[in-house]
C-alpha positions in Angstrom: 19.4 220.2 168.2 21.0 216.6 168.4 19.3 216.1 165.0 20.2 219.2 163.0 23.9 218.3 164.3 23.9 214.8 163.1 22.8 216.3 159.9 25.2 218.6 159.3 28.0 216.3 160.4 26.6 214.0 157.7 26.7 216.5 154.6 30.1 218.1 155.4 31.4 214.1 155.6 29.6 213.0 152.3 30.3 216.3 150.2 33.9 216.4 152.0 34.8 212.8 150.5 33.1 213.3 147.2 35.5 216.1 146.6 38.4 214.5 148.2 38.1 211.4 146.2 37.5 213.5 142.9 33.9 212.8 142.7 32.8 216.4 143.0 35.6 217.5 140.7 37.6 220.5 140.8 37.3 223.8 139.6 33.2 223.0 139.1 30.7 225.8 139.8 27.9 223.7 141.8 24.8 225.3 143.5 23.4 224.9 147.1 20.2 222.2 145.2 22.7 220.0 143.4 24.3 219.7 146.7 20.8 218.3 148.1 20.3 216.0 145.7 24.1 214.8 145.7 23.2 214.3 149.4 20.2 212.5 149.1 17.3 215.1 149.2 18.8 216.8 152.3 17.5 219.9 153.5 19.1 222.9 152.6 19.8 223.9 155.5 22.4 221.5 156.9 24.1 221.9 153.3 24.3 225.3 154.3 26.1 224.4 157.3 28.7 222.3 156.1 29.6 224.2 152.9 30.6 226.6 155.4 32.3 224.4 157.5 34.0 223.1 154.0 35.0 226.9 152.8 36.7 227.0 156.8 39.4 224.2 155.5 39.4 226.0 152.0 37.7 223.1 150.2 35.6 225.3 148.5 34.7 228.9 147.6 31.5 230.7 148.8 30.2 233.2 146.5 27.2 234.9 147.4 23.9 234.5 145.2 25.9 232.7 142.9 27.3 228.9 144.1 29.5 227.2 145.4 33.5 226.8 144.0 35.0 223.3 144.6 38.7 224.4 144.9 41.7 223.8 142.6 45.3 222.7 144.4 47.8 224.7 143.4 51.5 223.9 143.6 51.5 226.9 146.1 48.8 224.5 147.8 51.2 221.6 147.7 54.2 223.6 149.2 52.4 225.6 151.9 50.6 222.0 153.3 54.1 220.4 153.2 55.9 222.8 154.8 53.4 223.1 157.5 53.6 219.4 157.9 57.7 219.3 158.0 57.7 222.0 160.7 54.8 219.9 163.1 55.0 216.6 162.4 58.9 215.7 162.6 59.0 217.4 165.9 56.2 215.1 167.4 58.0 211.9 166.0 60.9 213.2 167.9 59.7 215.1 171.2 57.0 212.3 171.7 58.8 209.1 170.6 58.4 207.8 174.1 55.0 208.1 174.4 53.7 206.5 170.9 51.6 203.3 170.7 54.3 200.6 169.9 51.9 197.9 169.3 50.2 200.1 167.1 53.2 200.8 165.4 54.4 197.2 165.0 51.0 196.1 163.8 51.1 198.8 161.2 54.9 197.9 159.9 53.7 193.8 159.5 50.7 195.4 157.8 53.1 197.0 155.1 55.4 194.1 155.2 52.3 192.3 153.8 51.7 194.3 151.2 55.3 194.7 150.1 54.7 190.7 149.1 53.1 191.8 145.9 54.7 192.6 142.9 52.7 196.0 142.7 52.0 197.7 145.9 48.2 199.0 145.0 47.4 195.5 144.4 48.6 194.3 147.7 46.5 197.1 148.9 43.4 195.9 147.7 43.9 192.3 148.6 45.1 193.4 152.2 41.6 195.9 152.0 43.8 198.8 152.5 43.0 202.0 151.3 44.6 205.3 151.6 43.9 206.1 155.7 45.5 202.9 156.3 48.5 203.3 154.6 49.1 207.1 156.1 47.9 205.6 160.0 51.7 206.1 161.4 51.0 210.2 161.1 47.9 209.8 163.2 49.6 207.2 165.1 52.4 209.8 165.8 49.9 213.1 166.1 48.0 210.8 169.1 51.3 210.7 171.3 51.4 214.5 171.4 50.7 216.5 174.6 50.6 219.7 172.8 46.5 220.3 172.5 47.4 223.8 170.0 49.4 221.3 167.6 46.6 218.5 167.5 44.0 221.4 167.0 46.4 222.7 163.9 46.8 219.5 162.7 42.8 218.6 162.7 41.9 222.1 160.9 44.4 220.4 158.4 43.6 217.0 157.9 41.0 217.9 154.9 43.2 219.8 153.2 46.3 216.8 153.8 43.7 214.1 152.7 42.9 216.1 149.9 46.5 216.3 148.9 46.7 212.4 149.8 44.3 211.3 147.2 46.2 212.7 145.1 49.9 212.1 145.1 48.8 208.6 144.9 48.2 209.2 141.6 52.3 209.9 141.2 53.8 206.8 139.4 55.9 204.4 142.0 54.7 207.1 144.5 53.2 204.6 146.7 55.8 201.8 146.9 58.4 205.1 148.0 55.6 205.8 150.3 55.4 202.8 151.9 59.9 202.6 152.4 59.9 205.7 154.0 56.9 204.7 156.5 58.7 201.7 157.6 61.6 203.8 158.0 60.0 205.6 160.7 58.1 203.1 162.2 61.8 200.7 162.5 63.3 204.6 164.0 60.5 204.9 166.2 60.3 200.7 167.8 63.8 201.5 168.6 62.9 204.3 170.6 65.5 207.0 168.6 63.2 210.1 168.3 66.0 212.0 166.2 66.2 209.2 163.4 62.3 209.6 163.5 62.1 212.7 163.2 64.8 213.0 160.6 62.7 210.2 158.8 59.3 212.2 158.5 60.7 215.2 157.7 62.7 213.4 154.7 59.7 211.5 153.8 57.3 214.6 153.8 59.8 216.4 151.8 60.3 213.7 148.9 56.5 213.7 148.4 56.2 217.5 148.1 59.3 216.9 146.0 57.5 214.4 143.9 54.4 216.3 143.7 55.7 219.3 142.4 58.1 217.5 140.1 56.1 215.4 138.4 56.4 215.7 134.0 52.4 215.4 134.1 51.5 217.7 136.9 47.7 218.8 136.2 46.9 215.4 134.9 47.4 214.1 138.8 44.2 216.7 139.9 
């Protein structure tokens, strides 16, 4: 049992970041063998598994005797994820300001300081060895001083779909350098303790990527 889990675990995490990344691209029509082989000769049965886990966080579509759908996001997508995120995440920043990891915090605000030393953020990414769970760690930062078990369970059924979007609005020109403003704005709100001015932060800052997302002049070249 301990093997078939272990399994499982490790085709929904390789086919999860292959179409995360853009690797298994969207809107393809793939079927249960290529996903074998794009797992390394795994069994079919563990694929089976985790496509179904992967159609659970609507990843993909399902369609009996026929494949396997790798999902489009929509701007309906964008907006629904978003406004999820502004009604969850600025309410932890505030309600649990007490209760986040400081240290944390401060380590991750001299991390961005760093990278604000370069001329172009990205490359002050790479030279750091940042990559994109790095720069978004002050929302799991924040989501790990919660006492609320129902919103961390909400929030984990979402974090595919979030690191989906993620991947993506990266791709947003000057999208990152705004990104990285705004996260220092709520880690300064939150080492001072002021839950509102957090909160207010990461609800602004959620909003101004959905914003940007949505807005931007070359919208389907960014999926």
């Amino acid at each position: 049992m301990a093997g078939t889990n272990k399994n499982k675990n490790k085709a929904y995490q390789i086919i999860r970041d292959g179409i995360i990344s853009g690797t298994i691209r969207a809107g393809e029509s793939v079927t249960e063998k290529w996903f074998c082989d794009y797992a390394g000769g795994m069994s079919r049965t563990p694929i089976r598994e985790a496509l179904i886990q992967l159609q659970g966080e609507n990843l993909i579509t399902i369609i009996d005797n026929k494949g396997v759908i790798i999902n489009e996001i929509s701007p309906l997508d964008i907006k629904e994820i978003f406004q999820l995120r502004m009604l969850i995440e600025p309410f932890i920043a505030s309600d649990s300001v007490d209760s986040i990891d400081r240290d944390k915090v401060q380590k991750y605000k001299d991390q961005l300081d760093t990278v604000l030393q370069y001329e172009d953020p990205l490359e002050g990414m790479t030279e750091c060895g940042m990559v994109s769970e790095d720069l978004n760690a002050i929302h799991s930062i924040i989501y790990s001083a919660s006492a609320n078990g129902r919103i961390i369970h909400i929030l984990r059924n979402l974090q595919s779909q979030i690191m989906w979007v993620i991947k993506r609005v990266e791709r947003v020109p000057g999208r990152v350098l705004k990104t990285i403003s705004e996260h220092r704005e709520i880690a300064d709100a939150i080492l001072k303790g002021n839950g509102k001015l957090a909160g207010r932060k990461m609800k602004a800052h959620l909003e101004s990527t959905m914003n940007d997302m949505l807005n931007h002049n070359n919208y389907s070249k960014i999926f």
